[in-house]
C-alpha positions as CSV (number, residue, x, y, z in Angstrom):
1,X,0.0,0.0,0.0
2,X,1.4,3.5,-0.9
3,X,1.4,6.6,1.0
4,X,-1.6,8.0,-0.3
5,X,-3.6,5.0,0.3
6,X,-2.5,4.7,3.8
7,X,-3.1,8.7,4.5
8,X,-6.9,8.2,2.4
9,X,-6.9,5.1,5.2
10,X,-6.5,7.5,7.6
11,X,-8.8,9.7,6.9
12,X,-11.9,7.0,6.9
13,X,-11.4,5.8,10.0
14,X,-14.0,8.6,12.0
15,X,-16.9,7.7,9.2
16,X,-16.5,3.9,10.1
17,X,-16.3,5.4,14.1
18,X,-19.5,8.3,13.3
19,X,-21.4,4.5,11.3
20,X,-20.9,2.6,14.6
21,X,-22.5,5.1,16.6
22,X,-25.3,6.1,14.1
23,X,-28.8,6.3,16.0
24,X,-27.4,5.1,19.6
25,X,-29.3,7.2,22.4
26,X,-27.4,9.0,25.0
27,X,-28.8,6.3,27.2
28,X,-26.8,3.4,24.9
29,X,-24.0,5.1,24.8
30,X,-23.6,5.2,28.0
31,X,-24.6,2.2,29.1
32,X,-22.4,-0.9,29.9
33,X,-24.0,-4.1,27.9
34,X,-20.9,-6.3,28.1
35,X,-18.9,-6.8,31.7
36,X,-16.0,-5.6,32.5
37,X,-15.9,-3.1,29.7
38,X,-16.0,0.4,28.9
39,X,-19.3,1.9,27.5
40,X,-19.7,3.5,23.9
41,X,-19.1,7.1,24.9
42,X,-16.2,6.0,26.6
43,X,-14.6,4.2,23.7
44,X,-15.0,7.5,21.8
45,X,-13.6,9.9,24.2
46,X,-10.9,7.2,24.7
47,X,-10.0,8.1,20.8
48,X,-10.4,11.3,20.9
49,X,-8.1,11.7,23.6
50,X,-5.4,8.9,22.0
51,X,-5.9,11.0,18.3
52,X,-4.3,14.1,19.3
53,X,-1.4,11.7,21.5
54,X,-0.9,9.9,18.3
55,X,-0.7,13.2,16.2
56,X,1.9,14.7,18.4
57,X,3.9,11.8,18.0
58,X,4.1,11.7,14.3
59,X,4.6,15.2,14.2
60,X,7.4,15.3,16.6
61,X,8.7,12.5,14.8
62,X,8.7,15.0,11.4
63,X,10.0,17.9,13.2
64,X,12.5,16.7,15.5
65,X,16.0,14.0,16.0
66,X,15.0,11.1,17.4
67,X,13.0,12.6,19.8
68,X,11.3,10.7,23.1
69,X,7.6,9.8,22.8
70,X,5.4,8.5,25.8
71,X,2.7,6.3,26.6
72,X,0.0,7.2,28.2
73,X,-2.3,5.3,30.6
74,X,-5.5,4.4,29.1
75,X,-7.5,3.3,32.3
76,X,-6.4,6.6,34.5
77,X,-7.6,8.6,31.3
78,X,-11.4,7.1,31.6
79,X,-11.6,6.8,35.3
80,X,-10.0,11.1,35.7
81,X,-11.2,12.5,32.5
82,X,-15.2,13.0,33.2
83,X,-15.6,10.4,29.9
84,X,-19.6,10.0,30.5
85,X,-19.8,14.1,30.6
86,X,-18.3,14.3,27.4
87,X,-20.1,15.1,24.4
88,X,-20.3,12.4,21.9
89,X,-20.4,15.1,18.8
90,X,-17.7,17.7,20.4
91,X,-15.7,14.0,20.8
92,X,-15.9,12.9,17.1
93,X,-15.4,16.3,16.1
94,X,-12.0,16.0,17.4
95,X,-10.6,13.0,15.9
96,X,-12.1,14.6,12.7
97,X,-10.1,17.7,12.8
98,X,-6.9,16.1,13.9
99,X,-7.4,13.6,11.2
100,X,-7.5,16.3,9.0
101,X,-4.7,18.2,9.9
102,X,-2.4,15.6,10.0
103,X,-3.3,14.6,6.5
104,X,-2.8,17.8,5.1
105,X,1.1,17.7,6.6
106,X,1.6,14.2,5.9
107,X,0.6,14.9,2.0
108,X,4.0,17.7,2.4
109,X,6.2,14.9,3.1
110,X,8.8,13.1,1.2
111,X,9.0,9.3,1.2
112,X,12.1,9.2,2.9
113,X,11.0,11.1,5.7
114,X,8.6,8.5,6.4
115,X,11.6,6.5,8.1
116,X,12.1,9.5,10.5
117,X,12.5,7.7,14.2
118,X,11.0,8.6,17.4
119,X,11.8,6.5,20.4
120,X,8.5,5.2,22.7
121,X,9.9,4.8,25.9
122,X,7.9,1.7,26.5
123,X,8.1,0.1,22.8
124,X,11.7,1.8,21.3
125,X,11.8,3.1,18.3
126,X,9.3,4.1,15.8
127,X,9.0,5.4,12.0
128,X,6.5,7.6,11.2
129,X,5.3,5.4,8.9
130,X,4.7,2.3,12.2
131,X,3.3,5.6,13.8
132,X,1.1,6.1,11.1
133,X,-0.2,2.0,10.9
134,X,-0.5,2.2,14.5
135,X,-3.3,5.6,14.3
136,X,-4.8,3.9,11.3
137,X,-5.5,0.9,13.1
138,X,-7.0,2.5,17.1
139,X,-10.2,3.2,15.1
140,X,-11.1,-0.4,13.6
141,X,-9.8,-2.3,17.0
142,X,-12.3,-0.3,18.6
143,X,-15.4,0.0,16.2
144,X,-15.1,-3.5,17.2
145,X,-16.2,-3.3,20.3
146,X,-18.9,-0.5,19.8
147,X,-20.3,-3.2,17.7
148,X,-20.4,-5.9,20.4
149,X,-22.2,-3.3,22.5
150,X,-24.8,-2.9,19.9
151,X,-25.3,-6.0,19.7
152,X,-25.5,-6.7,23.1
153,X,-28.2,-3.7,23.9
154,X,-30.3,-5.1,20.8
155,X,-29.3,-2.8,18.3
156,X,-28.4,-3.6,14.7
157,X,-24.4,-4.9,14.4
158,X,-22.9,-2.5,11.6
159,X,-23.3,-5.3,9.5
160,X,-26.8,-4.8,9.5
């Protein structure tokens, strides 16, 4: 896959995330269908806190030498981060807009400087382009499990 098809990737991942919300009442998406995991609302925020963490990393990855990237603690994030006051459009509008953004710069980059290395202190180093896979993929592991809620509440899988 080229560069282009990976950045076009990119960009679809919040319409698959805005289709496995479609028609869920603030009810659903708050509500907790499947033990021991996080509701629909909180899956979203969960993104659209990561999108802007994954965005900094790529673009730190552009701008600077090698430069130190961090994890972040996803389970401190939903229980300190008021996830079920959140607002599910203001949410998705986020990932949108970073989405965009980072498309527009990634579109300004040679190929070579796809190969530019930051270091994740937890997993070592990282292209831009594995930086890249890695934000291309957060969307579709978790559309996943919107889709089990739905299921589980009743609703239509995204399937149909």
């Amino acid at each position: 896959m080229n560069i282009e098809e990976r950045i076009q990737q990119y960009l679809e991942g919040p319409a698959l995330l805005r289709r496995a919300v479609a028609g869920m009442t603030r009810e659903q998406l708050l509500a907790r269908p499947v033990p021991g995991r996080w509701s629909t609302l909180e899956v979203v925020c969960h993104l659209a806190d990561f999108e802007p963490i994954f965005a900094d990393r790529i673009k730190r990855a552009i701008a600077e030498e090698r430069p130190i990237i961090f994890g972040a603690n996803q389970d401190l994030f939903v229980q300190r981060l008021a996830y079920h006051e959140r607002d599910l459009e203001e949410e998705l509008g986020i990932i949108e807009l970073t989405r965009k953004q980072l498309a527009r710069i990634l579109r300004t980059l040679q190929p070579e400087d796809f190969q530019r290395v930051a270091v994740h202190n937890q997993a070592g180093p990282r292209t831009v382009e594995q930086l890249l896979q890695t934000a291309i993929n957060h969307i579709p592991h978790h559309v996943r499990f919107i889709d089990e809620k739905r299921r589980a509440l009743g609703l239509p899988g995204l399937q149909g």
